[in-house]
C-alpha positions in Angstrom: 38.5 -14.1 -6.1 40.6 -11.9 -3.3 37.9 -10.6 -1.4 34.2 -12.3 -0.4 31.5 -11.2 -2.4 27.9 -10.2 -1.2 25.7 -13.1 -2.5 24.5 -12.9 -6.1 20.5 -12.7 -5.3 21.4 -9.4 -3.9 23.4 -8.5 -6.1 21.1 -8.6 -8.5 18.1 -7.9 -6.5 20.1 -4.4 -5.5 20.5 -3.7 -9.5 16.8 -4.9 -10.5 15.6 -2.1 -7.3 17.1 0.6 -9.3 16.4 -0.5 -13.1 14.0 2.0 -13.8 16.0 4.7 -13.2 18.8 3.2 -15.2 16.4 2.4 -18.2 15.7 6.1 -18.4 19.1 7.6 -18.2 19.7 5.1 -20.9 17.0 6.6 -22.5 17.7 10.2 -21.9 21.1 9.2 -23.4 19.8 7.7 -26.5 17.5 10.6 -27.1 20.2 13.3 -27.8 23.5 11.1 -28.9 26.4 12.9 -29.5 29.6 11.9 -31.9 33.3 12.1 -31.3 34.8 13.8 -28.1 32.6 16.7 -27.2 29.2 15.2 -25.7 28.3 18.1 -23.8 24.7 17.3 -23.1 26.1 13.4 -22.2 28.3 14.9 -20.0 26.1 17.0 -17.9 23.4 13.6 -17.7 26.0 11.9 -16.0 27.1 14.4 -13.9 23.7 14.9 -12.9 23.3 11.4 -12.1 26.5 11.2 -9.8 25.6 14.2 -7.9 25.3 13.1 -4.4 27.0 9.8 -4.3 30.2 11.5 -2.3 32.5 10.7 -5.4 35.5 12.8 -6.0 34.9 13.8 -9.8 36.6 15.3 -12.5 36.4 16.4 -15.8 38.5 16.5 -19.1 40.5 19.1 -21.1 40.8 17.5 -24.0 37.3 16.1 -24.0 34.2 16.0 -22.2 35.0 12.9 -20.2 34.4 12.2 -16.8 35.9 10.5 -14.3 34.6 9.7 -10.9 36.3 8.2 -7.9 34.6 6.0 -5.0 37.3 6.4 -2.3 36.1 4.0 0.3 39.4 5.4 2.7 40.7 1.5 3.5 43.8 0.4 2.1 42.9 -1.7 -1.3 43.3 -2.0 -4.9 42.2 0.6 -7.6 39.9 -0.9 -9.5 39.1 0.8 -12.6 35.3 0.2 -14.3 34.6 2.0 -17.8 31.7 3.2 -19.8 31.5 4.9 -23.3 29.1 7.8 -24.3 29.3 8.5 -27.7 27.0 7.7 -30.4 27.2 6.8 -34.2 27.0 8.7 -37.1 23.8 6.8 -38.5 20.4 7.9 -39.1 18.2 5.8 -36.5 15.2 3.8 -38.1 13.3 1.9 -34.7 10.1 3.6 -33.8 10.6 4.0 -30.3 9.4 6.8 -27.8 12.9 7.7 -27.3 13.7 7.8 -31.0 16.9 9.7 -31.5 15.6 13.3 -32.0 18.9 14.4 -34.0 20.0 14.2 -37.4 22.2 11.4 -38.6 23.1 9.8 -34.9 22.1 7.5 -32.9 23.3 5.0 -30.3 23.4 1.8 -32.4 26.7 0.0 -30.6 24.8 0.2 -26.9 27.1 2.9 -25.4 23.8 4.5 -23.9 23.8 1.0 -22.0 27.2 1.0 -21.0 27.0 5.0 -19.5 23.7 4.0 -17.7 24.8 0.7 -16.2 27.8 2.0 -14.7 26.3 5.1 -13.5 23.5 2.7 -11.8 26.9 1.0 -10.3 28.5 3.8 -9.1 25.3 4.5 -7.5 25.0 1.2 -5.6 28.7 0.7 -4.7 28.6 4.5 -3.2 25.8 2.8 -1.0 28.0 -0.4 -0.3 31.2 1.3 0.5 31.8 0.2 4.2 31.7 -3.5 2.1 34.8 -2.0 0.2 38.2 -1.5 0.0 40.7 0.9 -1.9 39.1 2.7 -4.6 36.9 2.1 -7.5 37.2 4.9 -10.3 34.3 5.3 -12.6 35.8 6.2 -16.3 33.2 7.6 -18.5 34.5 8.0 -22.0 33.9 9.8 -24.9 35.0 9.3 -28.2 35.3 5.2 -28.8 34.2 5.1 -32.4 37.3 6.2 -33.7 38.5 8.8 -32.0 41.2 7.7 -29.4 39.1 8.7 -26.3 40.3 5.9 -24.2 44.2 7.1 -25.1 42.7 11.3 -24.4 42.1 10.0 -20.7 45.0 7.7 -20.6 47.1 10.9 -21.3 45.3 13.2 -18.9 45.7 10.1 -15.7 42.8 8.1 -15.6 45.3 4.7 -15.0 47.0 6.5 -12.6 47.4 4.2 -9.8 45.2 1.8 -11.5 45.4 -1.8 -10.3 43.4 -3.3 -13.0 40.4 -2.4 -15.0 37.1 -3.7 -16.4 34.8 -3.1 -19.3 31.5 -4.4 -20.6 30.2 -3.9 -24.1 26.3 -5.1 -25.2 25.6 -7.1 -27.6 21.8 -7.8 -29.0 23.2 -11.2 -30.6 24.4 -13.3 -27.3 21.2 -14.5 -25.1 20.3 -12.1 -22.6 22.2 -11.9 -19.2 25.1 -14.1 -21.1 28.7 -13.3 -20.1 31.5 -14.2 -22.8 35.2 -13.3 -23.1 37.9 -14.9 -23.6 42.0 -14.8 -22.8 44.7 -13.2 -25.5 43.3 -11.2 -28.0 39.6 -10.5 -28.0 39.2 -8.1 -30.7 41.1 -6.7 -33.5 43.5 -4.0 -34.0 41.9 -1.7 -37.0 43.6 1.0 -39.3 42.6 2.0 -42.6 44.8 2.7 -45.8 44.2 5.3 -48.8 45.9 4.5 -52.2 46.0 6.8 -55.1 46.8 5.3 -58.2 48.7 8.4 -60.3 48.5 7.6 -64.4 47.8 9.7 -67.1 44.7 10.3 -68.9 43.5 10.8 -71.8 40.5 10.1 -74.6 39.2 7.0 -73.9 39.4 6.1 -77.8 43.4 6.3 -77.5 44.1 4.5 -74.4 47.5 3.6 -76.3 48.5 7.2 -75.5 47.4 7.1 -71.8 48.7 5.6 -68.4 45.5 4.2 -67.4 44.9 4.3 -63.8 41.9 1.9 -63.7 42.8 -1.3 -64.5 45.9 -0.3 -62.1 43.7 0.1 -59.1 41.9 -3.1 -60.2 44.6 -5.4 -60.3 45.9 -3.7 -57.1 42.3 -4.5 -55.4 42.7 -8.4 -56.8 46.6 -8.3 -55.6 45.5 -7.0 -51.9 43.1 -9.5 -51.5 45.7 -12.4 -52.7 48.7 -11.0 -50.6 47.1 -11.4 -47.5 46.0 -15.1 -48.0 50.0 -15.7 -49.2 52.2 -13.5 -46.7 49.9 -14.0 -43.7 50.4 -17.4 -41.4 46.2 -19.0 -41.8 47.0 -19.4 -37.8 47.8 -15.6 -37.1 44.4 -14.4 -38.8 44.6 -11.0 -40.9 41.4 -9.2 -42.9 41.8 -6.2 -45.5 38.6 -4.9 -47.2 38.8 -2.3 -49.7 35.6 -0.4 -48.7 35.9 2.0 -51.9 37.1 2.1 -55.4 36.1 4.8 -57.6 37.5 6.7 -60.9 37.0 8.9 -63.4 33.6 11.1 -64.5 32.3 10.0 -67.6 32.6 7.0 -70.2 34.7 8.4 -72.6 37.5 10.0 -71.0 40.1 8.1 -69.0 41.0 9.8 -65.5 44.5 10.4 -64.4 44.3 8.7 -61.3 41.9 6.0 -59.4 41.4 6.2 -55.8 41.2 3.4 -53.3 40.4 3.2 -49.6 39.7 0.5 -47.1 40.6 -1.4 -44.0 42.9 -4.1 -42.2 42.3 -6.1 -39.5 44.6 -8.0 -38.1 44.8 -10.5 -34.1 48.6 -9.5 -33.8 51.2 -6.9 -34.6 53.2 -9.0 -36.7 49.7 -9.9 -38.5 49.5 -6.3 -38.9 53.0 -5.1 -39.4 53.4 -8.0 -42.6 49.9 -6.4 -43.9 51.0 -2.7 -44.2 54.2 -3.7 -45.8 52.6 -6.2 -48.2 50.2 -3.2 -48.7 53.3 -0.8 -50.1 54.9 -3.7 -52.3 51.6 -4.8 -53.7 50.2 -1.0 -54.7 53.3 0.8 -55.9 54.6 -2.7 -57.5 51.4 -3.3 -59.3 51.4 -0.1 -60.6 54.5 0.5 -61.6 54.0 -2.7 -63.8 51.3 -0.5 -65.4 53.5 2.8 -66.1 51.7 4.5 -63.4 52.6 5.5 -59.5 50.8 4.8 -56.4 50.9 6.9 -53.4 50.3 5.0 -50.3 48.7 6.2 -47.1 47.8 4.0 -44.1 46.8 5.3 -40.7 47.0 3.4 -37.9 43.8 2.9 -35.3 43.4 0.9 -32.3 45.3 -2.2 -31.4 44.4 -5.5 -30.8 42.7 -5.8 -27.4 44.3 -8.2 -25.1 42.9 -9.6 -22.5 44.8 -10.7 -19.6 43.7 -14.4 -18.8 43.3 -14.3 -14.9 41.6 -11.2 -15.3 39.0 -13.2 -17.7 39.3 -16.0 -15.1 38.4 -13.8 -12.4 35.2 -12.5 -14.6 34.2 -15.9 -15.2 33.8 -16.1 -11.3 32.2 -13.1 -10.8 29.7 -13.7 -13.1 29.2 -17.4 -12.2 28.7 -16.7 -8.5 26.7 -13.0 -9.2 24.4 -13.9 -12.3 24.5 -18.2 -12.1 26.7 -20.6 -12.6 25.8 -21.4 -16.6 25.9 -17.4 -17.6 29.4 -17.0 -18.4 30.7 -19.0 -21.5 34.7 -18.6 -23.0 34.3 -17.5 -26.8 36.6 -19.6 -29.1 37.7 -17.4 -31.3 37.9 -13.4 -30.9 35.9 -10.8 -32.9 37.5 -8.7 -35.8 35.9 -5.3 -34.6 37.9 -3.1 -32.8 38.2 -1.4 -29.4 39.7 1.5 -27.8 39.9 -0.3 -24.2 42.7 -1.5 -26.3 44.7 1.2 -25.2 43.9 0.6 -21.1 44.9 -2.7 -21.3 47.9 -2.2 -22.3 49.0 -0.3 -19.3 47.2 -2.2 -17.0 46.2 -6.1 -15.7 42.1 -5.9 -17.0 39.6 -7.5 -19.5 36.8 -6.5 -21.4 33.6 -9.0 -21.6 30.7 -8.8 -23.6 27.0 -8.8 -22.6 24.1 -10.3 -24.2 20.7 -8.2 -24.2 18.9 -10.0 -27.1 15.5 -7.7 -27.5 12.9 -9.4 -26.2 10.8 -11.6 -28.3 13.7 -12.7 -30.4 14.2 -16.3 -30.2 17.4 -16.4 -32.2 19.9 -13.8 -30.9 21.8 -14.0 -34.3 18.6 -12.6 -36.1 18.7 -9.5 -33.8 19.6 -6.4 -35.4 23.7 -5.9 -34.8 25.6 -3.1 -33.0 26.0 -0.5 -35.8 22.7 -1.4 -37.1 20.2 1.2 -37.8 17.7 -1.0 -36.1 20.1 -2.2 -33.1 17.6 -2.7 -30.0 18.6 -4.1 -26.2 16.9 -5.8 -23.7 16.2 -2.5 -21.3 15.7 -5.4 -18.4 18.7 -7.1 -19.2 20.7 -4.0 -18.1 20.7 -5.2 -15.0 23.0 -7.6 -15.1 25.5 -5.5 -16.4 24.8 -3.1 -13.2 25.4 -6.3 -11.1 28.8 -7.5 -12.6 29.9 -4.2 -12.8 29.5 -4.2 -8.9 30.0 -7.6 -8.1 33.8 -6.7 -10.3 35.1 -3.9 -8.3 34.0 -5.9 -4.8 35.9 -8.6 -5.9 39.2 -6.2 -5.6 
């Protein structure tokens, strides 16, 4: 660690004081969730909630992001500390007081935890300043769940003059107040693909007379799955799911074409790179072989997100000295979601770690509903923890 840090009890003491009021902004956020880039009524919660704290803020033009800067006016690092806001599209199922109230959303991947922690940070470093240097800058982002807000703000200066940054996500399936990351990749890039199998149709008594597109797209689902477990290296791990398959109206005509759609995963570009190309050769060779054409569209989403290993090593500190020495473990293997902090760290030195708030009265954390679960809880108490290493990370700049 470069600088000293305040001594974990008060730490978390200082984060415990102001729980309550961080438990109901994450509640007020969980209330009304909000999809995509434009949260306006997420927006103005956290602006509310930052009034006063003598941060220089601004907003976004190409989203309703915030960003807030702690400017303590001594030289020092730029240490940047990130929260998401938006929600899921998913209709929420817990019976909670705080039930989502709209249609078809809810918070189910704990971004309602990560908005409240760090506004519950921002609050107690703005208290702590004289104990800091430089400048810590509070990046509150919209759009994570697949739309690119990370890269929006990246594009509009949030990294400006960044030194390094540092993100928490939740998790309800690691013990509660547990700190796990790891070095190199963390999690996965993700992009999807859409195939359409072109053939010719006909009665479905004369297939002779037909190009049939269905037992195309079937062999070309089996040939996917294959390719990957033959091009792919088993130590440079890859994943494609077709996630739909469907063709055709009735049972006694044969459609003209057969549609398929689904995802790839992969821990390294040249995992991904050898995936989209075996993705071409397998669909349009496949179907050639049964006198039909395939059209082949992939899109690409986030990269793989990278952590940088002293940054991890420096988080392992942190959270040893802030929440005890035996609360910070180094995963094995990374996770095959995806992230749009991606996109920070590849500008800048940083790390993302994950949080455990198991819902109390589960004794297994891998029982607990997931993130993007329609019945994904937290521990409300173990939020603060992530109040505490936020702090505790921008002090130790």
């Amino acid at each position: 660690m470069t600088n000293e840090l305040p001594d974990g009890a008060d730490l978390r003491d200082a984060a415990a004081g102001i729980n309550p009021d961080v438990v109901d902004l994450r509640r007020a956020i969980h209330r009304e969730p909000e999809l995509g880039l434009e949260l306006p009524r997420t927006q103005a919660k956290v602006l509310e909630a930052i009034t006063g704290l003598g941060l220089v803020v601004s907003t976004g033009e190409s989203s309703t992001s915030v960003v807030a800067d702690l400017d303590t006016g001594t030289p020092g690092p730029t240490v940047l500390l990130r929260g998401d806001m938006d929600a899921l599209p998913l209709q929420e199922d817990n019976d909670v007081p705080f039930q989502s109230v709209v249609e078809g959303q809810m918070h189910a991947c704990g971004h309602d935890a990560h908005t409240a922690m760090l506004v519950g940070a921002a609050r107690l470093l703005s208290e702590h300043r004289n104990e800091l240097r430089g400048t810590v800058r509070f990046m509150f982002q919209p759009g994570e769940e697949g739309h690119h807000g990370a890269k929006h703000m990246i594009d509009e200066g949030v990294l400006d003059g960044v030194d390094r940054a540092f993100a928490i996500h939740v998790t309800p399936n690691i013990p509660g107040g547990m700190v796990a990351s790891r070095g190199g990749p963390l999690m996965a890039s993700a992009d999807t693909f859409e195939l359409t199998v072109q053939g010719r149709g006909g009665h479905a008594s004369t297939p002779h007379f037909t190009a049939d597109p269905i037992p195309a797209a079937a062999a070309i689902v089996t040939g996917l799955h294959t390719m990957v477990t033959r091009d792919l290296d088993a130590n440079q791990p890859g994943v494609l799911t077709v996630g739909n398959l469907h063709a055709g109206t009735t049972t006694n005509v044969i459609p003209d074409r057969a549609h398929i759609g689904g995802t790839v995963r992969a821990l390294s570009e040249h995992s991904r790179t050898t995936i989209h190309e075996g993705i071409e050769r397998v669909a349009s060779g496949t179907a050639a072989a049964h006198k039909c054409t395939c059209e082949v569209s992939i899109e690409r989403g986030y990269p793989v997100t990278v952590n940088h290993a002293d940054q991890v090593e420096l988080i392992a500190e942190v959270a040893a000295h802030t929440l005890g020495a035996d609360q910070f473990v180094t995963m094995p293997t990374p996770v095959m979601g995806a992230e749009d902090f991606s996109y920070v760290l590849q500008h800048v030195p940083g790390a993302m770690t994950f949080l455990g708030l198991c819902p109390d009265g589960i004794d297994d954390p891998r029982s607990a509903a997931s993130n993007h679960s329609n019945l994904m809880r937290i521990s409300e108490d173990g939020m603060q923890a992530g109040v505490a290493l936020y702090m505790a990370m921008a002090m130790a700049g």
